[in-house]
C-alpha positions in Angstrom: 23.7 7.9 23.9 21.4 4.6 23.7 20.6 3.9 20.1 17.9 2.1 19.3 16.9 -0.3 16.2 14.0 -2.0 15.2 13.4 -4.6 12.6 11.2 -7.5 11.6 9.1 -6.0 10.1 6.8 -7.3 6.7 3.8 -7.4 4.8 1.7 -10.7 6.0 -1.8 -11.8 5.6 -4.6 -11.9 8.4 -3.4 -14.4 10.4 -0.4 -14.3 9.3 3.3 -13.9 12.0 5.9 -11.9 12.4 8.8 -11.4 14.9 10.5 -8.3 15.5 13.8 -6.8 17.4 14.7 -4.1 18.7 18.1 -3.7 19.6 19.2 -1.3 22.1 23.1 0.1 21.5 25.4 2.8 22.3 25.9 2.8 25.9 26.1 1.1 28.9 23.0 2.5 29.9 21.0 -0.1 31.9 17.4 -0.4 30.8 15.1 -1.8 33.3 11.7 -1.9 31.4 11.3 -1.8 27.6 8.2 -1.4 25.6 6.8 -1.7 22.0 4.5 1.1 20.5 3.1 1.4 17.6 1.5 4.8 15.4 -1.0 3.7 12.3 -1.4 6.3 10.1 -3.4 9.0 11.2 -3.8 7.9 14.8 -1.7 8.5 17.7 1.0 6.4 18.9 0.2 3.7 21.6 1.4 1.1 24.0 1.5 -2.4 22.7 3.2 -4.3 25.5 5.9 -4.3 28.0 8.7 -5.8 29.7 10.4 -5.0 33.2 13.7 -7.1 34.1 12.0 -9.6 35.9 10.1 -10.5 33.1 7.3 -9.2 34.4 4.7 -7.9 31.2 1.8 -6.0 30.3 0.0 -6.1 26.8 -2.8 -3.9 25.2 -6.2 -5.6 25.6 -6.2 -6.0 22.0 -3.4 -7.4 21.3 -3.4 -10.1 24.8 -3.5 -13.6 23.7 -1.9 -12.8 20.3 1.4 -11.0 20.8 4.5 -11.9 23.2 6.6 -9.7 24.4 10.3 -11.1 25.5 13.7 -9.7 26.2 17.3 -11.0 25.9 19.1 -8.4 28.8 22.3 -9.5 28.0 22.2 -8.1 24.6 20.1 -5.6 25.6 17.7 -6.8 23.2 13.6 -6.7 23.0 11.3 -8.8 21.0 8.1 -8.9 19.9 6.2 -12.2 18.6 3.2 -11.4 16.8 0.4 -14.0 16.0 -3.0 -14.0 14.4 -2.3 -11.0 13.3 -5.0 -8.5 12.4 -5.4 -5.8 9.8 -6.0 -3.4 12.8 -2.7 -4.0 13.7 -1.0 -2.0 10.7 1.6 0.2 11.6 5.1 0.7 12.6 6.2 -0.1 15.5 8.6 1.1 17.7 10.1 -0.1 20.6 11.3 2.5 23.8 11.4 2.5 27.5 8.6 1.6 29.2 6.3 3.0 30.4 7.8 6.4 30.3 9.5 7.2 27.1 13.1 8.2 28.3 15.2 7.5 24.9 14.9 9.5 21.4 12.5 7.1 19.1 14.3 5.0 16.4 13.0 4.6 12.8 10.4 2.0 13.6 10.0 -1.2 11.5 6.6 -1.3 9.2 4.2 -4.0 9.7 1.2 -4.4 7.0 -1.5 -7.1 7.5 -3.8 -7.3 4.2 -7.1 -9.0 5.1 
């Protein structure tokens, strides 16, 4: 069973970066396309970005321009540079397949921006 892990996460001023992982473990399970998402409190979760093998990616309208989604498919690892960052973008995020959610959610990694 494919674990995964998230972290990175912070508190960081407007403007402010962060970087975060999520590592995918537990199996030999061969992930094609992975995907950050992201639930701020009281709203529903959504798509941030995503990655398929060939490195091809897709972001959120407002999040283009400022975040960078990137993969390692050796380690079966996802990343997720974040610049510029807004106080719209509170929330944790979580990373999963993408775009359909096929694996059980981790515990997300926490990301604060204070204006």
């Amino acid at each position: 069973q494919v674990q995964l892990v998230e972290s990175g996460g912070g508190l960081v001023q407007a403007g402010g970066s962060l970087r975060l992982s999520c590592a995918a473990s537990g199996s030999s399970f061969s992930i094609d396309a992975m995907g950050w998402y992201r639930q701020a409190p009281g709203k529903q979760r959504e798509t941030v970005a995503g990655i398929r093998r060939g490195g091809i990616t897709d972001y959120r309208d407002s999040v283009k321009g400022r975040f960078t989604i990137s993969r390692d498919n050796a380690e079966n690892t996802v990343y997720l540079q974040m610049n510029s960052l807004k106080p719209e973008d509170t929330a944790v995020y979580y990373c999963n397949t993408f775009p359909l959610i096929q694996l059980h959610w981790g515990q997300g990694t926490q990301v604060t921006v204070s204006s």
